[in-house]
C-alpha positions as CSV (number, residue, x, y, z in Angstrom):
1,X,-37.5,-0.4,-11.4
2,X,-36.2,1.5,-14.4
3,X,-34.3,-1.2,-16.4
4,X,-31.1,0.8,-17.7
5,X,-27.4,0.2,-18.6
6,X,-24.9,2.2,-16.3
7,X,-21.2,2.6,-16.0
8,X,-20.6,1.2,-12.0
9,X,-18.4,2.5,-10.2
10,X,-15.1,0.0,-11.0
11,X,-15.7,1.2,-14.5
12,X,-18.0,-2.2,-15.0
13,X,-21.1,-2.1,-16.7
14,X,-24.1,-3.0,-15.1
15,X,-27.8,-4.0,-16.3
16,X,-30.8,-2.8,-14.0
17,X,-34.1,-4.0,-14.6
18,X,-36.7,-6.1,-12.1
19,X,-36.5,-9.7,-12.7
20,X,-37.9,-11.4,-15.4
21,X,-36.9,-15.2,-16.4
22,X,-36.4,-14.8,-20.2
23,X,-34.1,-11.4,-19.3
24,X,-32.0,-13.6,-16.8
25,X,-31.7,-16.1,-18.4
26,X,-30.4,-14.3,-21.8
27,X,-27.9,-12.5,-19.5
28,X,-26.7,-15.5,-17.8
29,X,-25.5,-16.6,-21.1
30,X,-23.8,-13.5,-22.0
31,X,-19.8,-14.1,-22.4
32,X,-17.3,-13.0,-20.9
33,X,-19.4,-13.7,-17.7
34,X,-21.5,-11.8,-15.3
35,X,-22.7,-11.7,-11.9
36,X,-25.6,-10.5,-9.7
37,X,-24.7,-7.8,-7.0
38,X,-27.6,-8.2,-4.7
39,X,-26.1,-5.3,-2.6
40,X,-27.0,-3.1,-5.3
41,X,-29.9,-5.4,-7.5
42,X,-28.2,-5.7,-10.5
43,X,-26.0,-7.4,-13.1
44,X,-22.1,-6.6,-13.1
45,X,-20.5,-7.4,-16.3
46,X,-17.0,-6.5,-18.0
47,X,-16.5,-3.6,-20.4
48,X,-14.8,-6.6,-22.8
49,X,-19.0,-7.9,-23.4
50,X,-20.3,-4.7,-24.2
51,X,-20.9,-6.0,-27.7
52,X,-23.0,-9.2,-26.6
53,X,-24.9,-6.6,-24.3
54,X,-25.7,-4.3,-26.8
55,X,-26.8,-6.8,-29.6
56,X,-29.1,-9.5,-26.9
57,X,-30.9,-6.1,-25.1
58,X,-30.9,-4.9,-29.0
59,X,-32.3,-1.5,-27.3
60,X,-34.8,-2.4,-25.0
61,X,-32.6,-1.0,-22.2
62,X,-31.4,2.5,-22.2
63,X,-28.0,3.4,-22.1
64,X,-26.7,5.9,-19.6
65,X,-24.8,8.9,-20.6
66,X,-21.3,8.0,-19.3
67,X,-21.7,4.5,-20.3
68,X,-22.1,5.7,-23.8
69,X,-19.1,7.9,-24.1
70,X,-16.9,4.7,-23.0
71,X,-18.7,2.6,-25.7
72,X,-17.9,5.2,-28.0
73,X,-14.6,5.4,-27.4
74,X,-14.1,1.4,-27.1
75,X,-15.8,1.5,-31.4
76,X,-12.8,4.0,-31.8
77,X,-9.6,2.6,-30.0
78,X,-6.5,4.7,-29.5
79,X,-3.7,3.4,-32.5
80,X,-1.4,0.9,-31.6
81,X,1.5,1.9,-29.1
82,X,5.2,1.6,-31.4
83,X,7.3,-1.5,-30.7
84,X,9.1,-2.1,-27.3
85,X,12.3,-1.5,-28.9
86,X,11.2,1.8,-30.9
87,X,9.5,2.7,-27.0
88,X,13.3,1.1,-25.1
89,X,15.2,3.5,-27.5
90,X,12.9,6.5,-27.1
91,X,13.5,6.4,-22.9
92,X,17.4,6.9,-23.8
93,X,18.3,5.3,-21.0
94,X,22.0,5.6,-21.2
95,X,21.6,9.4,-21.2
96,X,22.4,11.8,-18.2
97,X,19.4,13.4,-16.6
98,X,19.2,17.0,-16.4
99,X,20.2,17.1,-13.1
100,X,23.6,15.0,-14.1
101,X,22.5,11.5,-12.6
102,X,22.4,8.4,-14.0
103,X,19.7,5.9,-14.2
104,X,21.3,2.3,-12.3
105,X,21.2,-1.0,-13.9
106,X,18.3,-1.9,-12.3
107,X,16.0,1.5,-12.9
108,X,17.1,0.4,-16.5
109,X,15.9,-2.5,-16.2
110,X,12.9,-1.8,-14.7
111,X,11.8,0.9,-17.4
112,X,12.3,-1.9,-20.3
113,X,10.3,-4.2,-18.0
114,X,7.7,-1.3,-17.7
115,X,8.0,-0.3,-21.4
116,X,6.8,-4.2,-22.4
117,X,3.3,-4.1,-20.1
118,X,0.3,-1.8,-20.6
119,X,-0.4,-3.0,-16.9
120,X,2.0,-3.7,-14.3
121,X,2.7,-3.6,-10.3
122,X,6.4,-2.6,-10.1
123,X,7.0,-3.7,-6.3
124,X,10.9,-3.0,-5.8
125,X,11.9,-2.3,-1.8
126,X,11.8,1.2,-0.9
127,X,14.7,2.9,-2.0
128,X,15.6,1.5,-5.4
129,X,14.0,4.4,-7.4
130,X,10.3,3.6,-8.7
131,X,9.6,6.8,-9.2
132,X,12.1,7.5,-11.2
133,X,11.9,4.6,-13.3
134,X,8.2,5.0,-14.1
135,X,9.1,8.8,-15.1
136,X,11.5,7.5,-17.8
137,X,9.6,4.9,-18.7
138,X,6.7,7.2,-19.1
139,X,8.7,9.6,-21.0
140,X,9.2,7.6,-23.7
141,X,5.5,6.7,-24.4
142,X,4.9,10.5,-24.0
143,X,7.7,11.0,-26.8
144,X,6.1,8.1,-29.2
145,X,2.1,8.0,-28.9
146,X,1.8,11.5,-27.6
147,X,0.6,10.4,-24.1
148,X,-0.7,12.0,-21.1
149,X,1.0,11.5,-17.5
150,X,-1.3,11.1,-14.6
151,X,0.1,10.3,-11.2
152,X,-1.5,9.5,-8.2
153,X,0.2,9.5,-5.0
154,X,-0.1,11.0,-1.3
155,X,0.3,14.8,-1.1
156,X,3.1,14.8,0.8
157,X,4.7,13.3,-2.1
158,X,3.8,15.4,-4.4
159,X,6.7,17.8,-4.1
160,X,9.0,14.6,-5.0
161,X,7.2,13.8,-8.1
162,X,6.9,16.8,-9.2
163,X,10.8,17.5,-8.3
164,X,11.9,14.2,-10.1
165,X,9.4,15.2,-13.5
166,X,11.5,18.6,-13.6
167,X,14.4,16.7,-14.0
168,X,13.2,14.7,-16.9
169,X,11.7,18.0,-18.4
170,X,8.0,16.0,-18.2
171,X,4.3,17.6,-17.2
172,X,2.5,15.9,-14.8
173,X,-1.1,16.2,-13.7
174,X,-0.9,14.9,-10.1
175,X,-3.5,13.8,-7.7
176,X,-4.0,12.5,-4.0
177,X,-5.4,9.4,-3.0
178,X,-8.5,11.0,-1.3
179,X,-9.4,12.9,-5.2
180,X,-8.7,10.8,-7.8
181,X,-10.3,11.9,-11.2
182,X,-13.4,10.8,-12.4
183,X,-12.2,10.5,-16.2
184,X,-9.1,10.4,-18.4
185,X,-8.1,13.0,-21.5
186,X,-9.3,11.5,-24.6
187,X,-6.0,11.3,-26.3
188,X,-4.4,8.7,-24.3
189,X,-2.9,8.6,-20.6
190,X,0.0,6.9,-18.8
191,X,-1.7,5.9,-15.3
192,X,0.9,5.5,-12.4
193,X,-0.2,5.1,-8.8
194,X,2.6,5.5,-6.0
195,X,2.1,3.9,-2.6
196,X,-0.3,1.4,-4.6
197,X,-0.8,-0.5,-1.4
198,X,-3.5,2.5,-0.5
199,X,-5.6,0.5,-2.4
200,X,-5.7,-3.0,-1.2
201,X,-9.2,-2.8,0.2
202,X,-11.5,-3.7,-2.6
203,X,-14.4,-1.8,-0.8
204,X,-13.0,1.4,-0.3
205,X,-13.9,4.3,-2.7
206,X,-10.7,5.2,-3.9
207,X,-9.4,1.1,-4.9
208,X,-12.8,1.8,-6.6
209,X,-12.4,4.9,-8.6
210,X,-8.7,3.5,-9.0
211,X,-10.4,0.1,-10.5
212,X,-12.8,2.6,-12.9
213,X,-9.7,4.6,-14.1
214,X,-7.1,1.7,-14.8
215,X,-10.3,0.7,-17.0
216,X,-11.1,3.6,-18.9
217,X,-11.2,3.1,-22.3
218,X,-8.5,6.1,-23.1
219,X,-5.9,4.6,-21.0
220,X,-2.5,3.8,-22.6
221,X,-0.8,1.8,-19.7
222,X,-1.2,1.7,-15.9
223,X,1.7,1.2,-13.4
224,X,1.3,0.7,-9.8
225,X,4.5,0.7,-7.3
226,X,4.5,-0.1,-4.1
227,X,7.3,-1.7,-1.6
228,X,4.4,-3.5,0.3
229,X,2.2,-5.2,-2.3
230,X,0.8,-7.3,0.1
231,X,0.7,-5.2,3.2
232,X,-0.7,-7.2,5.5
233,X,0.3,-10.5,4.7
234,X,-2.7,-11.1,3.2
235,X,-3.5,-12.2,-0.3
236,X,-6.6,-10.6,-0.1
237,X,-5.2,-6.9,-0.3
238,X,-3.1,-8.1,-3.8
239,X,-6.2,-8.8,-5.5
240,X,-7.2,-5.2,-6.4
241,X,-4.0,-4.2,-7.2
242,X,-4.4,-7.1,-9.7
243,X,-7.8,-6.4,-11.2
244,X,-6.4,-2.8,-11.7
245,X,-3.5,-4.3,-14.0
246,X,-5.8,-6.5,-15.8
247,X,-4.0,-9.6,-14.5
248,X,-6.2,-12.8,-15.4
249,X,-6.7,-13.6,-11.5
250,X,-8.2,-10.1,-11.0
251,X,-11.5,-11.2,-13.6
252,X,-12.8,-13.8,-10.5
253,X,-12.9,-12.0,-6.8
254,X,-14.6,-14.7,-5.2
255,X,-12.7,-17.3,-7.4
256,X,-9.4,-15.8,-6.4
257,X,-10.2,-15.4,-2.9
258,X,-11.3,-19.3,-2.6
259,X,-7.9,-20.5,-4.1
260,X,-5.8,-18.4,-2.4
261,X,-7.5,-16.2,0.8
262,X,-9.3,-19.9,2.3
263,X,-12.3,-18.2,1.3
264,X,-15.5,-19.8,2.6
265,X,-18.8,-19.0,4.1
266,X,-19.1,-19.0,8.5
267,X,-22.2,-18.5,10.7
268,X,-22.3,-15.3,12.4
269,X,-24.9,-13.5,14.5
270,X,-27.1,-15.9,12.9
271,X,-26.6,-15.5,9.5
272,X,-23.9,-16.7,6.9
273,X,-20.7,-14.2,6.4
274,X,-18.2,-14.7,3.8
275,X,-14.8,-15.0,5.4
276,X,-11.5,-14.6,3.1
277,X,-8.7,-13.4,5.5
278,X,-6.6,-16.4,5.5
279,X,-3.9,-17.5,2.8
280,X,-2.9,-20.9,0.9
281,X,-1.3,-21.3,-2.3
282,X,1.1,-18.4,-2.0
283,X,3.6,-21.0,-4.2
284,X,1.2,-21.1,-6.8
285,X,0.4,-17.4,-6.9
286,X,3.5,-16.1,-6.5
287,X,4.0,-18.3,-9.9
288,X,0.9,-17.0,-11.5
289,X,1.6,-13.4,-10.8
290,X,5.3,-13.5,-11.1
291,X,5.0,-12.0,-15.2
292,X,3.1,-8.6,-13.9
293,X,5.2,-8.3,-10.6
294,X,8.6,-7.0,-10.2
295,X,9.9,-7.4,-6.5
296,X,13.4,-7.6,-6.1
297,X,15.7,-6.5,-3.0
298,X,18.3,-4.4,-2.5
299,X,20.7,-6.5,-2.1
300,X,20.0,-8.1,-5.8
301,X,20.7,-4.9,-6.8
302,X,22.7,-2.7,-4.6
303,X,26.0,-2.5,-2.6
304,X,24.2,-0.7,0.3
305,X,25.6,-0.8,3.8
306,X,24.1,-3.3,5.9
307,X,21.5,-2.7,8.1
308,X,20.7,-4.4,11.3
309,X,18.1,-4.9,14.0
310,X,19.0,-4.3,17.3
311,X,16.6,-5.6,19.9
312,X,17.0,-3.6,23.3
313,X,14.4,-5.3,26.2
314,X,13.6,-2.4,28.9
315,X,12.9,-3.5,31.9
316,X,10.7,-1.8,34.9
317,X,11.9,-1.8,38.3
318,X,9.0,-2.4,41.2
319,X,7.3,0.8,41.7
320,X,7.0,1.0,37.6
321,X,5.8,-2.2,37.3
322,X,3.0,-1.5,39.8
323,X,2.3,2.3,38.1
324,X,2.3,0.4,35.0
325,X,-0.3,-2.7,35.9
326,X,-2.3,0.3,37.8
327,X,-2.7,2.1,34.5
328,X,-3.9,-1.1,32.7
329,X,-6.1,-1.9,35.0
330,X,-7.7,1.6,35.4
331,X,-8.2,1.3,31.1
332,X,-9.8,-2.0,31.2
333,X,-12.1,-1.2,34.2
334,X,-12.9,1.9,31.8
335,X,-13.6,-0.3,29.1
336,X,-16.1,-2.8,30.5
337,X,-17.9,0.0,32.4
338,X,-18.3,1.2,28.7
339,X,-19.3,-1.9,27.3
340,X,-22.2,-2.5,29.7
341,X,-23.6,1.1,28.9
342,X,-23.2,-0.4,25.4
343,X,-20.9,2.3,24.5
344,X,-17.9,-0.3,23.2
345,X,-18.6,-4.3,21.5
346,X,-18.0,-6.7,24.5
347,X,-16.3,-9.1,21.9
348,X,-13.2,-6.6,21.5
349,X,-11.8,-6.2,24.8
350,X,-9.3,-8.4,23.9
351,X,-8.1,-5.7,21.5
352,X,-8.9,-3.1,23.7
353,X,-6.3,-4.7,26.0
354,X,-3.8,-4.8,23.0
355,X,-3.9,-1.2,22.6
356,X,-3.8,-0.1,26.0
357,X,-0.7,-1.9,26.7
358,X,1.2,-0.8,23.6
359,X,0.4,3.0,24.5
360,X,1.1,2.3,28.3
361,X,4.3,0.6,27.3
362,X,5.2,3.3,25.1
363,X,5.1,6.1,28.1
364,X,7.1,3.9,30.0
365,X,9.9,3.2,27.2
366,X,10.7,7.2,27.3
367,X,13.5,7.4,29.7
368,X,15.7,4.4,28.0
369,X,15.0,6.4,24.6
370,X,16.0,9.1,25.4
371,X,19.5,8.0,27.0
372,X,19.7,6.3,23.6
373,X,19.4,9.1,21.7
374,X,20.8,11.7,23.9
375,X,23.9,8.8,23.7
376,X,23.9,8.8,19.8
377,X,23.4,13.0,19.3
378,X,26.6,13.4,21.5
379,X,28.7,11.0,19.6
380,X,27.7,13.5,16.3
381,X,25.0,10.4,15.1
382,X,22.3,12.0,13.7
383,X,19.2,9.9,14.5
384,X,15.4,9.1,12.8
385,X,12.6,8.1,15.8
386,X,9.6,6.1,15.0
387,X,6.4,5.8,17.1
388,X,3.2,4.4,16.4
389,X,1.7,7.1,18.7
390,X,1.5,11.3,18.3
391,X,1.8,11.7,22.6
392,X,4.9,9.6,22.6
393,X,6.3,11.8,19.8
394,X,5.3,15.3,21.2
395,X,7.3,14.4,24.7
396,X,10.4,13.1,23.5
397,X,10.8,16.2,20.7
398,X,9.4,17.8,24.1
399,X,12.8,16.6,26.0
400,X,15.1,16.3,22.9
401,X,14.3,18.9,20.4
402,X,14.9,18.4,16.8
403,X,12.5,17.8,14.1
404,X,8.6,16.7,14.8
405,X,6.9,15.3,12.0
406,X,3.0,14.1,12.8
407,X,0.1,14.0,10.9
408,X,-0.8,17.9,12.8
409,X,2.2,19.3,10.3
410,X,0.5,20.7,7.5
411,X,1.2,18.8,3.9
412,X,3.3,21.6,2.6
413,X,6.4,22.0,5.5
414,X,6.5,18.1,6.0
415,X,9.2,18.4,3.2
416,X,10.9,21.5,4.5
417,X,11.6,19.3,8.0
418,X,12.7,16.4,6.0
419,X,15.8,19.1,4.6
420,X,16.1,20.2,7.8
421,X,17.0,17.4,8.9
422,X,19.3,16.0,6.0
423,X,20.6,19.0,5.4
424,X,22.2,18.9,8.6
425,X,20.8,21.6,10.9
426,X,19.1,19.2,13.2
427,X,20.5,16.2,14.0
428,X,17.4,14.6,14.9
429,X,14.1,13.7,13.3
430,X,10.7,12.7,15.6
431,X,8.2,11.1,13.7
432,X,5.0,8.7,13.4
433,X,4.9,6.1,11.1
434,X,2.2,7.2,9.2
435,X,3.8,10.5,8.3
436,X,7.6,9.9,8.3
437,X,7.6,6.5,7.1
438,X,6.0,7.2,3.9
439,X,7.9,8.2,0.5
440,X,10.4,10.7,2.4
441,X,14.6,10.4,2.2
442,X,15.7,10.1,5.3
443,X,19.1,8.3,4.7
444,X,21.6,10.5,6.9
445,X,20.7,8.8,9.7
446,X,23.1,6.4,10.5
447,X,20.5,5.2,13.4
448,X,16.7,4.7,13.5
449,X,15.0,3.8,16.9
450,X,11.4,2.3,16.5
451,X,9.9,2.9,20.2
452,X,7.2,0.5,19.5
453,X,6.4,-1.4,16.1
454,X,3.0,-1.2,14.0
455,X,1.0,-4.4,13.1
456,X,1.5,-4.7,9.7
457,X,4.9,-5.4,8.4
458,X,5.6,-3.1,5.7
459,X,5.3,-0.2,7.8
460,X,7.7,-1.1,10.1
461,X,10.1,-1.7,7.2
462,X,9.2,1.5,5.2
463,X,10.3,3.0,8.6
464,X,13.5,1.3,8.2
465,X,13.9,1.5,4.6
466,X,13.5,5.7,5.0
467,X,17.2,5.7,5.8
468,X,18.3,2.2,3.8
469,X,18.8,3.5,0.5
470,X,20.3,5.0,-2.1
471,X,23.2,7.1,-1.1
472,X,23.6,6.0,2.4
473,X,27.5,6.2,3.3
474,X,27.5,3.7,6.4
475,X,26.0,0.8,7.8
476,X,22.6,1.5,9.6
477,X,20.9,-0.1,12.7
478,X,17.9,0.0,13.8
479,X,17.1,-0.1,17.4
480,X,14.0,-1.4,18.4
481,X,12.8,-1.4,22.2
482,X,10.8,-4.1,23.7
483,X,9.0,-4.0,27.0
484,X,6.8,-6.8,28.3
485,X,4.4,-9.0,26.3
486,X,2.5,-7.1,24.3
487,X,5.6,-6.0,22.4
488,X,6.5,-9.4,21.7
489,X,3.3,-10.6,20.9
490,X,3.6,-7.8,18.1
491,X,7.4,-8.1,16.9
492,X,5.9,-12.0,16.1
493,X,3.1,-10.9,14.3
494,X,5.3,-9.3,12.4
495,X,7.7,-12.2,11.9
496,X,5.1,-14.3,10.9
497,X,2.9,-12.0,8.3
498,X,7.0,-11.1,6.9
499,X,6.9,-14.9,5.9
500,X,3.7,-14.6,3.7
501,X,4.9,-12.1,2.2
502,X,8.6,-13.6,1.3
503,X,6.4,-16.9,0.2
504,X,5.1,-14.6,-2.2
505,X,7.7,-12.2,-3.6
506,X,11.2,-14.0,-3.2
507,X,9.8,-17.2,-5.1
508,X,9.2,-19.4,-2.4
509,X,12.8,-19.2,-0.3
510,X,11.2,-19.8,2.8
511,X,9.1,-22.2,5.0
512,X,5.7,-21.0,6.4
513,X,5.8,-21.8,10.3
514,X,3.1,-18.9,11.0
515,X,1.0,-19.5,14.6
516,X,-2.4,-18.3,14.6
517,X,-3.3,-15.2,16.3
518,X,-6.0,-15.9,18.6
519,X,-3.4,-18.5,19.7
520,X,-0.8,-15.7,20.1
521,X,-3.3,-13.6,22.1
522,X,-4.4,-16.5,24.6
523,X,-0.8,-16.7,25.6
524,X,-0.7,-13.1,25.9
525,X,-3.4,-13.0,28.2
526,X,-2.0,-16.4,29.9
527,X,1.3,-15.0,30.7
528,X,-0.4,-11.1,31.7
């Protein structure tokens, strides 16, 4: 094995070379600390102990190419940003935009707090203006130190940030989750990454190449925004979002993910797995993290309408019920004929059960929505529909008309429906969650109908929160339909991973009373 220094791939640095006693231990006494990465044989250590590298390997180990442009820059730092009031003053924040709007008392707020961090996770509810706020904000570090803007967000929002950066008279280079940049200009950039949740999975290659920007050597400041911090309900997903800040508790993964995630090592197939899915703590974190996280809700900040949840059961007369079980049972016989040809895991037909009711359920929920919304268009309502599935979506725009908006529309009309539709030449938009529910206005709906809610939380809210915002006239309600267990089972889930989250972000206001969910599933199965 070559022994070499190398820039890894979350912008670390790591030492290669075969093991040798003396070598280890002079590493292992290298400060700030490292750690060994048997997955890829080698040492992992912070940028901030380049200089103890470099002066105990004293040039026995090569440096890599790319490693030695970042050490480079790190002998040459960028000068020093101008005071936060010189920076406060420079956003003009009392100004009109170009456009004639107005920042509110909150987006000014939130640019000052954004103005005093070179790393922070903005994590306002949807609606309260993030992008605009990090636009001003960044505005006024482009006017003082001369800064770059990088963005990184999902394509389909690109036409918003690019719309919202005219209006501020600012140049933007912008980039999509799936092709972030490998490296920042030398002369300094301003990092902001929308829908920051995309990268709550530590693994993934884009948290990763997210991780190796927001610790390049020429960055200026990194902001991430995101509704849903912790997606999931899971502290887990927070702690790349963290590291990417430079928040203290991102230095430690498996540190972070003992104290908080009930991290700990479980036999499995024979051999020991490290297990970190759970939560504890969230008091303590929510205190720890509370100076690099701004959450706060609309109602600290707005005088929005009110929006409420309407639960509507649907029930199945005899025949239905008997179509419906039919179905099911037809899907699972399918499923273990598949499992013993080893085709599916055995251990997941529990799941597999899940999933065929929700999509089962959601053909037979069709006729009540549709008397809903055929109920609402003729009263002059206009109306937003939510599914988790593209079938469900394609019938009832099938039936209804309106707008469809699915993953199949191309990127670059997704925004031309979303006018459509607010604009007021269809009174009805048809969309999946993981198309209309992210980023997009949708607020002239006075009435959003969620056939059937998605596991995690903050997707069912974004959903919501597409119409709950700024410049709503009227209250809003949301509708959501409930057939049979499996819905239930869900719309708890949701309850329960809401309270992690609230433990977290609204300092504590509630109690945890959270039921496992194998324990949720037997009872499931019990009552099926």
């Amino acid at each position: 094995m070559r022994c070499l220094l190398r820039l890894g791939s979350t912008g670390r640095i790591e030492v290669v070379c075969p093991f040798d006693a003396v070598t280890s231990a002079q590493l292992r006494a290298i400060r700030p600390r490292g750690q060994w990465l048997p997955s890829r044989r080698c040492w992992d250590f912070p940028l901030e102990a380049a200089p103890a590298l470099q002066a105990q390997l004293a040039g026995r180990f090569p440096v890599d190419p790319e490693l030695a442009t970042w050490l480079g820059w790190l002998s040459l730092p960028l000068p020093p940003l101008p005071p936060h009031r010189e920076l406060v003053a420079a956003a003009t924040l009392a100004d009109p935009l170009t456009d004639g709007r107005r920042l509110f008392a909150h987006q000014r707020a939130a640019v000052r707090w954004l103005l005093a961090r070179r790393g922070a996770l903005l994590a306002d509810a949807m609606g309260l203006g993030k992008t605009l706020s990090a636009l001003v904000a960044a505005r006024a570090m482009v006017r003082l130190a001369d800064c770059r803007i990088l963005v990184v967000a999902p394509v389909g929002l690109h036409d918003h940030w690019h719309s919202e950066s005219l209006a501020l008279g600012l140049t933007l280079q912008l980039h999509s989750w799936a092709r972030l940049p490998d490296a920042l200009p030398p002369a300094g950039t301003v990092l902001i990454a929308d829908e920051a949740h995309y990268a709550q999975n530590a693994q993934t290659a884009r948290s990763q190449a997210l991780l190796r920007l927001a610790r390049h050597p020429r960055l200026r400041a990194v902001w991430l925004l995101t509704g849903t911090p912790m997606k999931n309900g899971r502290p887990a997903q927070l702690f790349p979002l963290l590291a990417a800040i430079g928040h203290p508790l991102g230095a430690d993964q498996r540190r972070y993910e003992e104290l908080f995630c009930q991290g700990h090592w479980r036999e499995q197939g024979g051999r020991r797995v490290w297990q970190a899915t759970g939560a504890s703590h969230l008091d303590e974190l929510q205190r720890l993290t509370r100076p690099l996280l701004l959450h706060r809700r609309k109602q600290d900040c707005l005088d929005l309408p009110p929006k409420q949840r309407r639960l509507l059961p649907v029930e199945l007369e005899d025949q239905q019920a008997r179509g419906f079980q039919h179905r099911l049972d037809r899907r699972v016989e399918d499923y273990r004929r598949r499992a013993a040809r080893g085709e599916v895991r055995r251990d997941a037909e529990v799941l597999a059960v899940l999933t065929a009711l929700r999509q089962i359920a959601s053909d037979y929920k069709l006729p009540m929505a549709r008397r809903l919304v055929e109920t609402l268009l003729a009263r002059g309502e206009p109306v937003v529909v939510f599914t988790a599935f593209v079938a469900t979506a394609r019938l009832l725009h099938q039936h209804l008309g309106g707008c469809l908006l699915t993953g199949g529309v191309a990127p670059a009309l997704r925004q031309g429906l979303v006018d459509r539709f607010q604009g007021g030449a269809s009174d009805l938009l048809v969309a999946t969650y993981g198309t209309g529910g992210l980023g997009f206005t949708l607020h002239r709906a006075r009435h959003v109908l969620l056939i059937e809610r998605p596991w995690t939380p903050g997707d069912a809210e974004q959903a919501e929160d597409r119409c709950h915002r700024i410049g709503m006239t009227a209250a809003l309600t949301s509708h959501w339909l409930q057939l049979g267990v499996a819905d239930q089972l869900v719309d708890r889930v949701i309850a329960s991973k809401e309270e992690r989250i609230a433990l977290l972000l609204h300092r504590g206001e509630q109690l945890m009373r959270r039921r496992g969910m194998p324990a949720m599933v037997r009872e499931l199965l019990r009552r099926w």
